[in-house]
KOLTI-550116 format. One record per residue (C-alpha): residue number from 1; residue in three letters; chain; y, z, x. Coordinates in nm, 3 decimals, decimal comma. Example, Ala and Ser with C-alpha at 12.3 -4.5 7.8 and 13.67 -1.06 7.14 Angstrom:
<recs>
+-----+------+------+---------+---------+---------+
: pos : code : unit :      c2 :      c3 :      c1 :
+-----+------+------+---------+---------+---------+
:   1 :  ALA :    A :  -0,450 :   0,780 :   1,230 :
:   2 :  SER :    A :  -0,106 :   0,714 :   1,367 :
+-----+------+------+---------+---------+---------+
</recs>
This chain:
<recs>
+-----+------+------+---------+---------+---------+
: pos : code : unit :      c2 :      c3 :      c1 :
+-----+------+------+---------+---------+---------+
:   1 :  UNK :    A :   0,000 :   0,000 :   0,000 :
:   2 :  UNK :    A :   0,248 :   0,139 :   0,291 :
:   3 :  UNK :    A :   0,141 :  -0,225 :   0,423 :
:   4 :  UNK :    A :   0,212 :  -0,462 :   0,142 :
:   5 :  UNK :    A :   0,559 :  -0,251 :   0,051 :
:   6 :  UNK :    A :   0,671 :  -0,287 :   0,394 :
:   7 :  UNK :    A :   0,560 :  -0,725 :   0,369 :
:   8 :  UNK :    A :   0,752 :  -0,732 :   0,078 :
:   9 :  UNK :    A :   1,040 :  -0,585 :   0,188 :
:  10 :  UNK :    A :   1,019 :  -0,765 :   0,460 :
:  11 :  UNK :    A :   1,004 :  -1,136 :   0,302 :
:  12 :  UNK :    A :   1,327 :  -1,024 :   0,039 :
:  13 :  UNK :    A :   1,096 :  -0,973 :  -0,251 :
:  14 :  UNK :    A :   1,155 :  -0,655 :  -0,501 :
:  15 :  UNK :    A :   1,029 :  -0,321 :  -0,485 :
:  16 :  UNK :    A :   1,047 :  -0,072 :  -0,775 :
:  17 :  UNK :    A :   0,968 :   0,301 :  -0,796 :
:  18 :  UNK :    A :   1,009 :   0,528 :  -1,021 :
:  19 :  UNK :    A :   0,944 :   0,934 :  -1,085 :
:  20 :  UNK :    A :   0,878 :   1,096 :  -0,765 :
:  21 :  UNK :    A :   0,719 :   0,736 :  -0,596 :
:  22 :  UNK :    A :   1,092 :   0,656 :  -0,429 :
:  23 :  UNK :    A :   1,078 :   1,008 :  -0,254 :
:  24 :  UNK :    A :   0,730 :   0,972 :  -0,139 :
:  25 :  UNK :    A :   0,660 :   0,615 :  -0,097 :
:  26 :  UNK :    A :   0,958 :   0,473 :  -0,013 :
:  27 :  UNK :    A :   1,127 :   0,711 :   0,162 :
:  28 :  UNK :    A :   0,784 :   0,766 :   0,384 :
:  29 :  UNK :    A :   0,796 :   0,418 :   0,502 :
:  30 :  UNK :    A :   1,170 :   0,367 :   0,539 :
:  31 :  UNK :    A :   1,246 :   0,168 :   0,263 :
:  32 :  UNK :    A :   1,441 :   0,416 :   0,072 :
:  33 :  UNK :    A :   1,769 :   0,207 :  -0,001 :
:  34 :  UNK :    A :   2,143 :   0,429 :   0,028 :
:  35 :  UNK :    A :   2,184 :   0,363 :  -0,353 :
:  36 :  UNK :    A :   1,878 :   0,484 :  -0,537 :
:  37 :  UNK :    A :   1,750 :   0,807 :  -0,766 :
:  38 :  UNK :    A :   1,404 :   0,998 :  -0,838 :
:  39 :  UNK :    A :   1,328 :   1,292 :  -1,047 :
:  40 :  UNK :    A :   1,587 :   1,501 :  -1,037 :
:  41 :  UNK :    A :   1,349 :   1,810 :  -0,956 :
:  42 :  UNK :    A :   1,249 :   1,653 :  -0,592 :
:  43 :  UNK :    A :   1,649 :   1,710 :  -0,493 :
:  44 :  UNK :    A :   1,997 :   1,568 :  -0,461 :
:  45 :  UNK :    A :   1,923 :   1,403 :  -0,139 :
:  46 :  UNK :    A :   1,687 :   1,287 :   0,121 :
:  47 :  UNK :    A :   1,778 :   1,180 :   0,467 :
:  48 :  UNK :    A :   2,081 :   0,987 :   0,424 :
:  49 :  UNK :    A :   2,043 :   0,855 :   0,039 :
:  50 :  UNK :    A :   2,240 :   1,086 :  -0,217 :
:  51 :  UNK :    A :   2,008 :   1,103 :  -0,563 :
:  52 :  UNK :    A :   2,209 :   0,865 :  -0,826 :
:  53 :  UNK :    A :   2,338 :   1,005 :  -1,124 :
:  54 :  UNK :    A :   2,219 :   0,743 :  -1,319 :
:  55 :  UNK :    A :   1,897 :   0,677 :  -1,490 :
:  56 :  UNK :    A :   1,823 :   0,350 :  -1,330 :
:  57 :  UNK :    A :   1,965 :   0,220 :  -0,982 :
:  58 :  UNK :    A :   1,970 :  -0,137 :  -0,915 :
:  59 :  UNK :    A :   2,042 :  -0,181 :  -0,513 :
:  60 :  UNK :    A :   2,057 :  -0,577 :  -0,524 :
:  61 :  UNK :    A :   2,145 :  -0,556 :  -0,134 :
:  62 :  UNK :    A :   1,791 :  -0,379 :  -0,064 :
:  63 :  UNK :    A :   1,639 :  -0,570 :  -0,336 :
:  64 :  UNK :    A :   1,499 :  -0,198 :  -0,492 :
:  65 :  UNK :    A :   1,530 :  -0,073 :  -0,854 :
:  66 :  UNK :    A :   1,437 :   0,254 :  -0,909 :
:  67 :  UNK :    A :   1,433 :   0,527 :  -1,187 :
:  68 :  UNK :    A :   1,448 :   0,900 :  -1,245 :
:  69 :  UNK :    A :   1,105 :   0,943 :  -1,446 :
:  70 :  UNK :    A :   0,884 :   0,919 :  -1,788 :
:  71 :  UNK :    A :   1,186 :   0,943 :  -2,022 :
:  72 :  UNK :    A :   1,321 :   0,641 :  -1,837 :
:  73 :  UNK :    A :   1,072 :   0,441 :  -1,827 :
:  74 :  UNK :    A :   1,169 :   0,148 :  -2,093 :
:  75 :  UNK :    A :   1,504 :   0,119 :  -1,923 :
:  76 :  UNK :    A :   1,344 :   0,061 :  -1,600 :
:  77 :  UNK :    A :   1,134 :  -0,221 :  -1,745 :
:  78 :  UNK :    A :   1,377 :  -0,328 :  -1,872 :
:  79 :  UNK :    A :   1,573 :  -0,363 :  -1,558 :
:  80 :  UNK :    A :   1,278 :  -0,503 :  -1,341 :
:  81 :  UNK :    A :   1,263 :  -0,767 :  -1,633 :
:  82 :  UNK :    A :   1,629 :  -0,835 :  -1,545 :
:  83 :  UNK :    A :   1,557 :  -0,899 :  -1,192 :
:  84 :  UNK :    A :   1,291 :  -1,081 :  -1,170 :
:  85 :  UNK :    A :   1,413 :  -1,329 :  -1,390 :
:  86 :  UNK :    A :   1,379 :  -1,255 :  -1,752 :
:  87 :  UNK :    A :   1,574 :  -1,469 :  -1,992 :
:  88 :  UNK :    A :   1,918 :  -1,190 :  -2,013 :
:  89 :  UNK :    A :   1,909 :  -1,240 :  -2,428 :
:  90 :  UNK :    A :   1,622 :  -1,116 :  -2,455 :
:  91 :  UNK :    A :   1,620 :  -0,819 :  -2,229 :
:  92 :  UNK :    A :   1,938 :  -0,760 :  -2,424 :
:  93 :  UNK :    A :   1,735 :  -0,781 :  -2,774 :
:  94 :  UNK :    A :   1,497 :  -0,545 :  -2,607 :
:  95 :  UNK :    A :   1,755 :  -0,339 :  -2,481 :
:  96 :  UNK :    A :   1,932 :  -0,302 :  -2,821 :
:  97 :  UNK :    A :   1,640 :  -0,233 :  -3,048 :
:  98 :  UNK :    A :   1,478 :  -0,015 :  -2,829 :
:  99 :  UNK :    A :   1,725 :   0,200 :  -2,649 :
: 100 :  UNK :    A :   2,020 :   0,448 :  -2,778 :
: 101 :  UNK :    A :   2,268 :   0,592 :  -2,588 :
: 102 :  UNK :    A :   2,280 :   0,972 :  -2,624 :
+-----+------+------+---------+---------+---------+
</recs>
């Protein structure tokens, strides 16, 4: 896995992680991007990245979304649909009917 993360990174391709996974996979194999965030139990901060405040965290420089945990999950699919190329009406549709902002 440490492997394949490291190739893709490598050849500008995606990662995502979400829950605890950018803490301890990422950030165990460097590819822990300055903008990202994890549960918010694991910390504020590790190394040099500062724990978003936001649910998701797109890092289009890094090519690495990433999300907090389980209650976040839709919205991080529904950003990883967004970047790898999902038609944007219809990760908006999604988005709308799915999600409310609380």
């Amino acid at each position: 896995l440490a492997v394949r993360r490291t190739v893709q990174s490598a050849a500008g391709k995606w990662i995502v992680a979400i829950c605890a996974a950018p803490v301890v996979v990422l950030n165990a194999h460097g590819l822990l991007p300055a903008a990202a965030t994890w549960y918010p139990s694991i910390g504020e901060s590790v190394n040099d990245t500062i724990r978003g405040t936001t649910r998701v965290v797109v890092d289009d420089g890094a090519r690495v979304v990433t999300s907090q945990g389980p209650a976040t999950a839709i919205e991080f699919g529904l950003a990883v649909a967004g970047v790898v190329g999902v038609d944007e009406k219809a990760v908006a549709r999604v988005r709308d009917e799915l999600l409310v902002d609380v």
